[in-house]
Every structure is written in C-alpha cells, then in structure tokens.
ROPA-536286 format. One record per residue: x, y, z of N, C-alpha, C, O in turn; residue in three letters. Coordinates in steps of 0.1 Angstrom, whole numbers, padded with zeros to 4 digits, always signed. Each point is the difference from the previous one (the first is absolute). Example, Ala and Ser with C-alpha at 12.3 -4.5 7.8 and 13.67 -1.06 7.14 Angstrom:
% ROPA-536286
+0132-0057+0078-0009+0012+0000+0009+0012+0000+0010+0000+0007ALA;-0014+0011-0014+0009+0011+0000-0008+0011+0008+0005+0011+0001SER;
END
This chain:
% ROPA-536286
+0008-0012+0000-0008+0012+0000+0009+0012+0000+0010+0001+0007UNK;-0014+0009-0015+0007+0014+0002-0004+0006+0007-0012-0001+0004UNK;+0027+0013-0001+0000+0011+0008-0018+0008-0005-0005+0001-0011UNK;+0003+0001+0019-0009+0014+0000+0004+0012-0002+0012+0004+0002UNK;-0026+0006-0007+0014+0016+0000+0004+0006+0009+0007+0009-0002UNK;-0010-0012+0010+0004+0007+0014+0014-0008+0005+0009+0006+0005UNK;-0008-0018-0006+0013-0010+0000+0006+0007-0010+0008+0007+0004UNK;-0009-0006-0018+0009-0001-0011+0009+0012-0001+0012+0002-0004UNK;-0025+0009+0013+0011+0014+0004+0010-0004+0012+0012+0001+0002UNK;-0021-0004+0005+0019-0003+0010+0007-0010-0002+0008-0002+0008UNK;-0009-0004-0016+0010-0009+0000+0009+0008-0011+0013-0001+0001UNK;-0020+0009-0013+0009+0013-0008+0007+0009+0014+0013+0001+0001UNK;-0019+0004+0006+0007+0007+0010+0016-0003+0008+0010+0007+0001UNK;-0015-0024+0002+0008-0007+0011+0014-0004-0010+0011-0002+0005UNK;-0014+0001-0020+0010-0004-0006+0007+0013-0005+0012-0001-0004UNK;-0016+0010+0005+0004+0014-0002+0011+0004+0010+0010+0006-0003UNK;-0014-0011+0016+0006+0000+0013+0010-0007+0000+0011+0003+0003UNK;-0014-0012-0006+0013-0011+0000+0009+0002-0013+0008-0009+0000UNK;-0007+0016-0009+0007-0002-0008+0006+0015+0003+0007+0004-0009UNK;-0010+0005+0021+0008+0009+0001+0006+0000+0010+0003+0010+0006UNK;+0000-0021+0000+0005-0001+0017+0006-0015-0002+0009-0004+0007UNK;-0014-0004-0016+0010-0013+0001+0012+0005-0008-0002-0004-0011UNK;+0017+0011+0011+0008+0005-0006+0009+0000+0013-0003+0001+0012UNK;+0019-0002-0020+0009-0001+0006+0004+0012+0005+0008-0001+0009UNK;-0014+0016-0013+0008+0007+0006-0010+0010+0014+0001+0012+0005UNK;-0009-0026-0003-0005+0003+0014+0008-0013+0009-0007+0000+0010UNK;+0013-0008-0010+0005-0009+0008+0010+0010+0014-0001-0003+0012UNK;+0012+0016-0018+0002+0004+0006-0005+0006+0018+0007+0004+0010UNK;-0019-0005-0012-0013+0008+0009-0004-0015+0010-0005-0002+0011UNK;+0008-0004-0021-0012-0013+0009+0012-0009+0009+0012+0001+0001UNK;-0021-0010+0006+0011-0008+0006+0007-0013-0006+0010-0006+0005UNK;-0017+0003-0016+0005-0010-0009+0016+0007-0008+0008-0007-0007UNK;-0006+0020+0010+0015+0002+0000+0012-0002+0004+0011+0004-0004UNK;-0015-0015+0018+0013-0005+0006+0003-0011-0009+0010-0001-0007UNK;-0024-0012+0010+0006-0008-0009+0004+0001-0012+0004-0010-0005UNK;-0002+0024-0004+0003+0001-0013+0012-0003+0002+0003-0011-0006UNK;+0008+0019+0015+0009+0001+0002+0009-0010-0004+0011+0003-0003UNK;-0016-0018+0003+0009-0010-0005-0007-0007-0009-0012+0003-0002UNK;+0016-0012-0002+0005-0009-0018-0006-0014+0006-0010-0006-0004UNK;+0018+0002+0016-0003-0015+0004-0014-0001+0006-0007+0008+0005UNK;+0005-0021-0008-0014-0005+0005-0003+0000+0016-0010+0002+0006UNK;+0021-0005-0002-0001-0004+0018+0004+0015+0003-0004+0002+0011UNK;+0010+0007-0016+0000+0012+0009-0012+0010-0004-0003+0009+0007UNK;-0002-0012-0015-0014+0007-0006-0010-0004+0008-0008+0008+0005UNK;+0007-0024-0001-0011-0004+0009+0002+0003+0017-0010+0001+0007UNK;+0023+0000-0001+0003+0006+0007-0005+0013+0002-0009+0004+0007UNK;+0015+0001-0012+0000+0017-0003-0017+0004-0001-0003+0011+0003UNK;-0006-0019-0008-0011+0007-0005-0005-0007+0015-0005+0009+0006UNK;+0003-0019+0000-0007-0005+0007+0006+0011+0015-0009+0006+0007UNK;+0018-0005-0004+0004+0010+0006-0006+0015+0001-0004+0006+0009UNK;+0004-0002-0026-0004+0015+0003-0017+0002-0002-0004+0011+0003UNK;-0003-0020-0009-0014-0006+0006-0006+0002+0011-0012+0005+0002UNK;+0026-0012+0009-0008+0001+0010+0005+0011+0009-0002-0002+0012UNK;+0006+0011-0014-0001+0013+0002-0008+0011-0009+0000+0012+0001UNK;-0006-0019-0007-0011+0011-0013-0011+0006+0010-0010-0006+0000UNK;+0010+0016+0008-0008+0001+0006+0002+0015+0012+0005+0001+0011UNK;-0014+0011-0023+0005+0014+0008+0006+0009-0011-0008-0002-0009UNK;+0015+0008+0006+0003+0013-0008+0007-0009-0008+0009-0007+0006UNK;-0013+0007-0019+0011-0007-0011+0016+0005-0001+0009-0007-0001UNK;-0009+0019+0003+0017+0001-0005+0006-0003+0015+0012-0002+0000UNK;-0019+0001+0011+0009-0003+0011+0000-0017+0000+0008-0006+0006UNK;-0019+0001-0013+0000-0016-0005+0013-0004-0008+0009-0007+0005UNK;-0010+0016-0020+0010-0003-0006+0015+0004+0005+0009-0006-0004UNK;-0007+0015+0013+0014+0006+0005+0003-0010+0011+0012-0002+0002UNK;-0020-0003+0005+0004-0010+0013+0005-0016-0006+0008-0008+0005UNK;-0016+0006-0017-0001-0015-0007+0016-0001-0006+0007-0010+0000UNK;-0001+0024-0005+0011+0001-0005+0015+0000+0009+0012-0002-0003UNK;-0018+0005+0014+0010-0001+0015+0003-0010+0003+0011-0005+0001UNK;-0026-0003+0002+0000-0012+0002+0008-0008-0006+0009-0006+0006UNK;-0012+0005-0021+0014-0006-0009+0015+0000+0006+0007-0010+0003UNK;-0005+0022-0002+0011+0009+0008+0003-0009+0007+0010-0006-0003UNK;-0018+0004+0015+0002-0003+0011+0011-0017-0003+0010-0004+0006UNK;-0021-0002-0018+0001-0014-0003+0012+0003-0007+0001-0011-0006UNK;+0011+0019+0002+0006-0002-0008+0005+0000-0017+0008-0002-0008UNK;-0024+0008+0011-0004+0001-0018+0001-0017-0003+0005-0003-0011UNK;-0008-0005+0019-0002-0011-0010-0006-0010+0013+0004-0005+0010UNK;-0016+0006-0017-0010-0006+0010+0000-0014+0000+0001-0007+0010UNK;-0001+0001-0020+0000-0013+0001+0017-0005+0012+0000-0002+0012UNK;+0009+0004-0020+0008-0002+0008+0003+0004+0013+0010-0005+0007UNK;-0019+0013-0003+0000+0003+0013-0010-0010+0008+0002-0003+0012UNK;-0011-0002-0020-0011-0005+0012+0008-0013-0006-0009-0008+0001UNK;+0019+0003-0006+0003-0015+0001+0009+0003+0009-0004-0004+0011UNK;+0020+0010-0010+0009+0003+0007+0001+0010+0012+0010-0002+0008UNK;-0018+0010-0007+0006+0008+0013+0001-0004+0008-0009-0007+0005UNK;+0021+0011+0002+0005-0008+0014-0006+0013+0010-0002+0012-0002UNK;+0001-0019+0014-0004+0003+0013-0001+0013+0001-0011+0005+0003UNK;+0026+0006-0006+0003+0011-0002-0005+0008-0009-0005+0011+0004UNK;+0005-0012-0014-0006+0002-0010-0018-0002-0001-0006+0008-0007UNK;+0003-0014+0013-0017+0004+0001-0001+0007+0013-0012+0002+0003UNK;+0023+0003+0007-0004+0013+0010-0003+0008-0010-0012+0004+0000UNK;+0021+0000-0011-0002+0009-0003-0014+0005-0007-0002+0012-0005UNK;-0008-0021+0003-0015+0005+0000-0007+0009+0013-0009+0007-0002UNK;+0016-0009+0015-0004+0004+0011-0006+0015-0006-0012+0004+0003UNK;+0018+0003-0010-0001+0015-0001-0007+0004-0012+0001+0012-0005UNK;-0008-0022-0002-0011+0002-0009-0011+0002+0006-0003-0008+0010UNK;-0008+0019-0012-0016-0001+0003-0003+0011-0010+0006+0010-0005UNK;-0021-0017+0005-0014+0008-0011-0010-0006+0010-0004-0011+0005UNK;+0001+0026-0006-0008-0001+0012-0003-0011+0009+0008+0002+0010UNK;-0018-0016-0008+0003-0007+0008+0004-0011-0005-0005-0011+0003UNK;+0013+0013-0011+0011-0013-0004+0012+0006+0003+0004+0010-0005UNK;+0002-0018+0015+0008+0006+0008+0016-0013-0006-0003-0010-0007UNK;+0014+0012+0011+0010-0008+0001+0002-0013+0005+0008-0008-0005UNK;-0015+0006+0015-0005-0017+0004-0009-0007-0009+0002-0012-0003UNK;-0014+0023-0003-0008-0009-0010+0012-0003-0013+0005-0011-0002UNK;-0003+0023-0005+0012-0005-0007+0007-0013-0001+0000-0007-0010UNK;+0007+0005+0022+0010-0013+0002-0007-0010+0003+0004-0012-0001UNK;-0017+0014+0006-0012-0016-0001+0000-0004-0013+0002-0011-0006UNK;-0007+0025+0000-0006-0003-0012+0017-0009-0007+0001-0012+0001UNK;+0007+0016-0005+0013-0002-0006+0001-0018+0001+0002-0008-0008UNK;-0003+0007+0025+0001-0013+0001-0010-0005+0000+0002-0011+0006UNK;-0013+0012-0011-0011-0009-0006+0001-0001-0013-0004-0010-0005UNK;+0012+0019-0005-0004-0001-0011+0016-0010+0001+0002-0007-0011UNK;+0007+0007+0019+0008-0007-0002+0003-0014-0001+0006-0008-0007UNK;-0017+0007+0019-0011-0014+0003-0006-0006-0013+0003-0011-0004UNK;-0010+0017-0001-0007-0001-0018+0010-0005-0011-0002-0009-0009UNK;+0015+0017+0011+0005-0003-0010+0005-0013-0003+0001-0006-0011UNK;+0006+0002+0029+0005-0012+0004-0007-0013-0006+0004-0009-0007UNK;-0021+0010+0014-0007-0005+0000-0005-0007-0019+0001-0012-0003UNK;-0004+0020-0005-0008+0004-0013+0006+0005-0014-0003+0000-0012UNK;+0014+0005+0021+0010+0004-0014-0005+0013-0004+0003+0003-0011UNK;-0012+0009+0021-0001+0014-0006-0018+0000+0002-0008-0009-0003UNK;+0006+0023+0007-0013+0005-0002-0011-0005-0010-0012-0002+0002UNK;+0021+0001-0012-0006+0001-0014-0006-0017-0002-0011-0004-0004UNK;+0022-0004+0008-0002-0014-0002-0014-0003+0010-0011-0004-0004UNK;+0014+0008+0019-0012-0004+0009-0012+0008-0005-0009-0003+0008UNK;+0004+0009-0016-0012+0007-0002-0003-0005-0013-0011-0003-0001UNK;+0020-0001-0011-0006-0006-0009-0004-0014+0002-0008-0006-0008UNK;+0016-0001+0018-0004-0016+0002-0012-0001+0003-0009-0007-0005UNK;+0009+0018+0016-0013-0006+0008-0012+0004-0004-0011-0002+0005UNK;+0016+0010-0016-0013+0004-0011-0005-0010-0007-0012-0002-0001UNK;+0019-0004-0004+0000-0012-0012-0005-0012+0011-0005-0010-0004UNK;+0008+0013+0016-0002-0016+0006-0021+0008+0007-0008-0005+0008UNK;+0007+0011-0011-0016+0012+0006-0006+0003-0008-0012+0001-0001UNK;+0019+0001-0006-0013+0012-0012-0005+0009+0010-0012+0003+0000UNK;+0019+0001+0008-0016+0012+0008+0011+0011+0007+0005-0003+0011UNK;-0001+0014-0015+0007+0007+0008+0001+0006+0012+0010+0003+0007UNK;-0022-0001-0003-0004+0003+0013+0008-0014+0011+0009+0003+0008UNK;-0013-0015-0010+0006-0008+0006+0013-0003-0004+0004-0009+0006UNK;+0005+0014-0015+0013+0006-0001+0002+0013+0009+0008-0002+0009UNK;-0013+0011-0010+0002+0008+0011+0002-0002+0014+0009+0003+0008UNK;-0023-0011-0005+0003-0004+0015+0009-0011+0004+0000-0003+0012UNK;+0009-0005-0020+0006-0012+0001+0016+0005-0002+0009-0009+0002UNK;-0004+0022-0005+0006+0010+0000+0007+0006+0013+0011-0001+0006UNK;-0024+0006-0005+0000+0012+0020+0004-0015+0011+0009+0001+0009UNK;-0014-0011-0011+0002-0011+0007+0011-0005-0005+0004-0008+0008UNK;+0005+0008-0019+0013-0003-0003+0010+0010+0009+0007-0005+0009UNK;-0006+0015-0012+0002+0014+0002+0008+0002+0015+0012+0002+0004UNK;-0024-0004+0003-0005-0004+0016+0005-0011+0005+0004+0001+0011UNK;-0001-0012-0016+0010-0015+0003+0010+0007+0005+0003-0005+0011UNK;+0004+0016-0015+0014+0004+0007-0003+0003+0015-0010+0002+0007UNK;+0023-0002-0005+0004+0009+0015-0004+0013-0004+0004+0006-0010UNK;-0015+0001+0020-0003+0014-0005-0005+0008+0012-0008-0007+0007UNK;+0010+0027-0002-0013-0001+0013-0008+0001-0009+0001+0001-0012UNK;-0012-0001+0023-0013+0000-0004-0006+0012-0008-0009+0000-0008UNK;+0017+0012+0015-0007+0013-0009-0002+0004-0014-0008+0008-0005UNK;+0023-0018-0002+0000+0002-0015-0007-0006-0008+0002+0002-0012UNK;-0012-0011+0018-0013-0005-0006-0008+0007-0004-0008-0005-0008UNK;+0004+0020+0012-0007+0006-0002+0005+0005-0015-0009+0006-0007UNK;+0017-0007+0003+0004+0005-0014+0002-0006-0011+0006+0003-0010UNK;-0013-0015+0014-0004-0006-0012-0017-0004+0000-0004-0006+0010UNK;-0005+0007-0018-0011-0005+0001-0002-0010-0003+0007-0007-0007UNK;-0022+0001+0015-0005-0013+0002-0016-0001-0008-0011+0002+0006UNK;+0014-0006-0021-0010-0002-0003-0014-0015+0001-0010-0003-0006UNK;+0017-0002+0020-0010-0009+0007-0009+0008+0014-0009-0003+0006UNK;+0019+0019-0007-0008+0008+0014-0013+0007-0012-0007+0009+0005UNK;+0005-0013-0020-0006+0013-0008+0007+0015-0001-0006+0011+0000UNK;+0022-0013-0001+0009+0013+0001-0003+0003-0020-0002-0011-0006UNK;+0002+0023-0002+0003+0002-0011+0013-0008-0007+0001-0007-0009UNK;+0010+0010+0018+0011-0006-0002+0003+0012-0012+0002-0005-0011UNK;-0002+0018+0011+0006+0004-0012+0014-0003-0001+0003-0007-0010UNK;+0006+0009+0017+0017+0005-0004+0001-0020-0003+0009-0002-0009UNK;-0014-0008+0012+0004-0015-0005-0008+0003-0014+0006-0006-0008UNK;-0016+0012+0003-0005-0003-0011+0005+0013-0011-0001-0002-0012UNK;+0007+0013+0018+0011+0005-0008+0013-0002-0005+0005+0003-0010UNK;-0001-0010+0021+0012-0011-0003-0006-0005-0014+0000+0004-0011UNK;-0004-0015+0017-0006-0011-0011-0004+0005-0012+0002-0007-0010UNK;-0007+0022+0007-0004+0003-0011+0015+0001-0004+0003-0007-0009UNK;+0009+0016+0015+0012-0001-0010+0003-0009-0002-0001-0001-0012UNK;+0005-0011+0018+0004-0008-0003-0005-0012-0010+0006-0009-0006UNK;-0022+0013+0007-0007-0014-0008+0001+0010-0017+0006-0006-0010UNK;-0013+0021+0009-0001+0001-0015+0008+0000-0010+0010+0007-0001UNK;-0012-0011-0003+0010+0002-0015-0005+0012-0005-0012-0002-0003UNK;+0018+0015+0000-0002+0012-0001+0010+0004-0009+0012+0003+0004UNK;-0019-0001-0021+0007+0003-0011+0008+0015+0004+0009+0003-0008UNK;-0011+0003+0018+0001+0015+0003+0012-0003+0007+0008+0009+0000UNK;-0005-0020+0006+0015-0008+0012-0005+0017+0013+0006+0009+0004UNK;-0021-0013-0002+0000+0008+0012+0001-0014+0008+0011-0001+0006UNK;-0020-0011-0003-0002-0007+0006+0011-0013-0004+0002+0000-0012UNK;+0004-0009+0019+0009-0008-0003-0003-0014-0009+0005-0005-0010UNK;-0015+0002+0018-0001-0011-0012+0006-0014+0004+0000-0010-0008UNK;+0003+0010+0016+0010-0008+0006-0002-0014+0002+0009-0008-0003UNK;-0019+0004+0008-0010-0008+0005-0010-0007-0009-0012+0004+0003UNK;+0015-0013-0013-0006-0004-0010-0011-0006+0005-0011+0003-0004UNK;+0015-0013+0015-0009-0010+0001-0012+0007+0006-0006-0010+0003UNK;+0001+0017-0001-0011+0008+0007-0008+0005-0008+0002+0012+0000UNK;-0012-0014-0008-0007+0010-0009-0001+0011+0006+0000+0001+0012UNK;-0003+0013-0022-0008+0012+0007-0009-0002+0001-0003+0008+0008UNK;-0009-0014-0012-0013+0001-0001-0003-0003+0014-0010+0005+0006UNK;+0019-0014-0001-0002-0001+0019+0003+0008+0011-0001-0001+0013UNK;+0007+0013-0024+0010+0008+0012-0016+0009+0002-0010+0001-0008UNK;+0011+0003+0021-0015+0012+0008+0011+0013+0003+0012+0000+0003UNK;-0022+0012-0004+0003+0017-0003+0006-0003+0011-0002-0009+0008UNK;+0014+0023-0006+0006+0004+0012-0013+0011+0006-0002+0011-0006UNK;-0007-0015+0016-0009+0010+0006+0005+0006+0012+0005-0007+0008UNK;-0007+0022-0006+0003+0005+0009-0009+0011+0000-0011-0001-0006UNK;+0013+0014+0013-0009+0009+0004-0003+0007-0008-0008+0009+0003UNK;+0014-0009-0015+0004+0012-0011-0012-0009-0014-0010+0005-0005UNK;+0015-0020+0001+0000-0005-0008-0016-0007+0003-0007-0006-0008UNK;+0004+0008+0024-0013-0006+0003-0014+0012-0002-0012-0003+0002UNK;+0020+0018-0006-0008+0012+0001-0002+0000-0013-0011+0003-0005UNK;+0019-0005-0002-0003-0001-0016-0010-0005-0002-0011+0004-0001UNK;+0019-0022+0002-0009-0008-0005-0017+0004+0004-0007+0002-0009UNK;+0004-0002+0017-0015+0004+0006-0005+0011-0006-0011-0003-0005UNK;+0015+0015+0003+0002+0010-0010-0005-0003-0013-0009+0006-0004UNK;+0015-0016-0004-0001-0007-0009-0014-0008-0005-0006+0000-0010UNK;+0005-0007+0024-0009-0008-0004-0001-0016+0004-0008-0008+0003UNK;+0029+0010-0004+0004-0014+0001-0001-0009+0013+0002-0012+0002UNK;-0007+0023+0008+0004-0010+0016-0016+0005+0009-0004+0011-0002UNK;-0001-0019+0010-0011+0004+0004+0005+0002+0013-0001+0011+0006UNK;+0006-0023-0001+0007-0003+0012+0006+0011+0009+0008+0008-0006UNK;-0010-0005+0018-0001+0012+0006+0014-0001+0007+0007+0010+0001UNK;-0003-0026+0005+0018-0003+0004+0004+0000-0011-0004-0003-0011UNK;+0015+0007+0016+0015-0004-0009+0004-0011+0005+0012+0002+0004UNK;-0017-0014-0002+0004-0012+0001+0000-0013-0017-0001+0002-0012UNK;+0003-0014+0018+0005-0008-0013-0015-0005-0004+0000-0008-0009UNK;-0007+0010+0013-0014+0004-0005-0001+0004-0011-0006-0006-0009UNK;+0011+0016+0010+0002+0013-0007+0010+0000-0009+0002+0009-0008UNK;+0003-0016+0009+0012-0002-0007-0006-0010-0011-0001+0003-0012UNK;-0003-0014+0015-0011-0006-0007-0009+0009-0013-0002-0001-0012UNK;-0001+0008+0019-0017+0001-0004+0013+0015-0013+0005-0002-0012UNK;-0004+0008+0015+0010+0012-0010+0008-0006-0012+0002+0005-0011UNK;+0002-0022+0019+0009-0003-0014-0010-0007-0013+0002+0002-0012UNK;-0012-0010+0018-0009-0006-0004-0007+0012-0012-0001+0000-0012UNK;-0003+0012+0024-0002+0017-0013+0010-0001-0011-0003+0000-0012UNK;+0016+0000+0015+0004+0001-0009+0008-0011-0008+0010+0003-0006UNK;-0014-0015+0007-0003-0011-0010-0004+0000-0014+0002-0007-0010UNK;-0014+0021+0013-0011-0003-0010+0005+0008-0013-0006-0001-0011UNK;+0018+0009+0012+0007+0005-0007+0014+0000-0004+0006+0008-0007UNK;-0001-0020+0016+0007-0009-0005+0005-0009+0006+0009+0003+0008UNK;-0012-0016-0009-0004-0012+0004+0017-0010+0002+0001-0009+0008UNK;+0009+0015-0017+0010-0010+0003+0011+0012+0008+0012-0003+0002UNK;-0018+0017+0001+0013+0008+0008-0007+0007+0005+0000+0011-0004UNK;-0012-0015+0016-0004+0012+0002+0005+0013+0013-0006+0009+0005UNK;+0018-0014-0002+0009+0010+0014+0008+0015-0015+0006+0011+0001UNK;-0009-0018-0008+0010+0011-0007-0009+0015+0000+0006+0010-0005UNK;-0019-0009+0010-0004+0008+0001-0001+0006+0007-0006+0010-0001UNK;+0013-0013+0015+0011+0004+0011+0003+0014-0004-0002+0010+0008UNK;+0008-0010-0023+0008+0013-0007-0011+0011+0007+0002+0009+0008UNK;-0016-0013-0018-0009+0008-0003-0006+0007+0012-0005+0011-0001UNK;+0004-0016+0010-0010+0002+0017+0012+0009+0004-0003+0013+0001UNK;+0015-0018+0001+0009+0008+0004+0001+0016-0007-0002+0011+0003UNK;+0006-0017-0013+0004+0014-0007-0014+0008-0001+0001+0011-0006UNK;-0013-0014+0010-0010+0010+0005-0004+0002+0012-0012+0004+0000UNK;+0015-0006+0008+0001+0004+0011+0010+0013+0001-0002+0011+0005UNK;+0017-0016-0013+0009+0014+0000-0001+0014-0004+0004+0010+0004UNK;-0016-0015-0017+0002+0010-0007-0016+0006+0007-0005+0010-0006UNK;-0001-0015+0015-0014+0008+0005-0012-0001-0009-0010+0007+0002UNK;+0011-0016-0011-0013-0001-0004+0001+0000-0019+0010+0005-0006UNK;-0021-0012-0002+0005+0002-0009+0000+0014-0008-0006+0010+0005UNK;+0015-0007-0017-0002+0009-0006-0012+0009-0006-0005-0004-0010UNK;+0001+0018+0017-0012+0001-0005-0013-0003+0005-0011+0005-0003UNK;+0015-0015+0015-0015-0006+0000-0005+0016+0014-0008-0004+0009UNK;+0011+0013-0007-0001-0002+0016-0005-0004+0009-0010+0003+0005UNK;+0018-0014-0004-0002-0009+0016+0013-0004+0000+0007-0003-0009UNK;-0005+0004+0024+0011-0004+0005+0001-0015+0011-0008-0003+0009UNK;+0019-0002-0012-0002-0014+0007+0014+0005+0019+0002-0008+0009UNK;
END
C-alpha cells in the first residue's frame, strides 16, 4: 500500500533533512568524531563505544572531552584497553564529563578488556549474538549483563542503559547505528556486517522525541524503548531496510528550529 499525501510530504521533507545533515562535514560537531580519528576496526569500536557513552549534555563539551579521553588512552585505544599496566590506567583517575568520572573510566576499560579477552572485540560479541537472536533488544540486554560480569563499583552502572528496566538506551543504539550502517557518505562505519539495518531502532532522546511527535511520528508521551519502538516502526514506513538513518533528519530539525518556512518551531 502507498504512502498517503500527507506521508509522501514528509517523507519528501525527512529525505530533504537527511540528505543535508548526513555529510561529512558535519562529523566534526558530532560525537562520532572521535571514533573517526582512526583507520582500525578495534580502535574505532573502542573509541566510539566510549564516546557514546559520554554523549550526553552540550555537544562540543561531548566532543572535546571524548577527544581527551583518547588522550588519556594514549591515542590508541585498543591498545590501551588490551595492555595497560596498573600505572597506566591511574592515569584515567583525572578524566571526568560530568558524572562519568575517572573510576567509571577504568571500570569501563577493564570491561571492555574483559570483552576483548573473552569474544575477540565489541564488534564480534554484538554481531554473534545477533545472528544466534534475531532480536536486538535481547542483544542489548545480554550486553549490560556481559559488560557487568567484570569487577566494577556499583555507581558506573548507571551509565549504561538497561533495556530490560524499559530504558530508550539512546547512546547503545547510537553506537550501533555507526557501527552497523553502511553509509555511502562514510559518516557512519559500516563495520558490522552481520547486523542488518533494518533492525537497528532511532537513537531517541529529548530532542529527537519532540520532533518525532511534532511530526506525527511518536504518540508515546515517554521517551522510553516503547517509544523507541513505536518512532522506528513510524519510520519504517519510509524506509523499510534503513530506517535509523533518519536519525540525520529529526536531528538536524531540531537544530535548525523547525522546518523552513513553515513557521513552527520544534
């Protein structure tokens, strides 16, 4: 069945949006600019799963802290979360964004070091247990429960979400979007074959959840995985095998306050 005209205009709109914000030379601004930083597969999934999970608060103090962070790691993240010795991960002590502080840091480091040991890399544990699920959500939560296996305190739990509590889980399903699209633009990585996009769900947050509703696309009044649900499924219907890439479009109207012309502002 076809779009309607009231669909056929936004989905003209949303592709309008997206084809002026999925471009490389907004990568600088976002936080998917750390992991640009490198070439390799394991420092890319490092590096992006890291500055992820700091996405959260004034973007350029996102992207300026994510780049420290690196810093901190030596500029080469992989190699850090396989080798640093004892000494060498003090020196995260004196990293913080806002409440990701220096101890979450070095949990997080030795969890993902845990991962690597374990799985052979981020990338390998998320595509397996995709292929062994078909269901992402229960990749997700089989994840936070990998994650959490380590020695860790308790407080750095709170910085990762639990999509078995009904959390959105945006900064895991932003991750996932760089990492899973194949994006002719090389904004998003691609990296991650085994995962289709058509399973990846929107990065929703407070910005992306005012749109969508705005739109049309979200009824749902939380910003929970509900909702996350119900926004990607909206935007399914205009494109059925990528529908996160319109991520570009919510976003980039939200920035720009509304569309051109129309006056309304989002």
């Amino acid at each position: 069945m076809g779009l309607s005209s009231d669909d056929e205009a936004l989905r003209e709109t949303l592709e309008w949006l997206y084809d002026r914000y999925d471009r490389p030379e907004f990568i600088d601004d976002d936080p998917i600019a750390v992991p640009h930083r490198y070439t390799a597969r394991a420092d890319r999934e490092i590096a992006g799963f890291l500055s992820a999970t700091i996405a959260w608060g004034n973007r350029r103090s996102i992207v300026r802290n994510g780049h420290r962070m690196m810093l901190c790691m030596d500029d080469a993240p992989a190699d850090f979360v396989r080798n640093a010795s004892e000494r060498e991960l003090q020196r995260l002590d004196a990293f913080v964004h806002r409440t990701f502080n220096g101890g979450d840091l070095r949990d997080f480091v030795l969890a993902l070091r845990r991962l690597e040991r374990m799985y052979g890399g981020l990338g390998n544990f998320f595509e397996e247990r995709y292929v062994a699920t078909q269901s992402l959500p229960q990749v997700l939560a089989e994840f936070r429960q990998e994650f959490f296996a380590a020695e860790h305190a308790l407080r750095c739990e709170k910085h990762l979400s639990s999509v078995e509590k009904g959390a959105a889980c945006k900064r895991l399903c932003m991750y996932l979007r760089w990492m899973v699209r194949r994006d002719p633009r090389g904004v998003d990585f691609g990296l991650w074959t085994r995962i289709p996009t058509a399973a990846l769900r929107l990065p929703l947050d407070v910005h992306t959840g005012r749109v969508g509703r705005d739109l049309g696309l979200l009824a749902r009044r939380q910003n929970d995985w509900r909702a996350v649900e119900e926004i990607t499924t909206s935007l399914r219907r205009f494109d059925a095998q990528d529908p996160v890439r319109f991520d570009f479009a919510l976003f980039g109207l939200g920035v720009q306050g509304g569309l051109p012309g129309s006056g309304k502002s989002f």
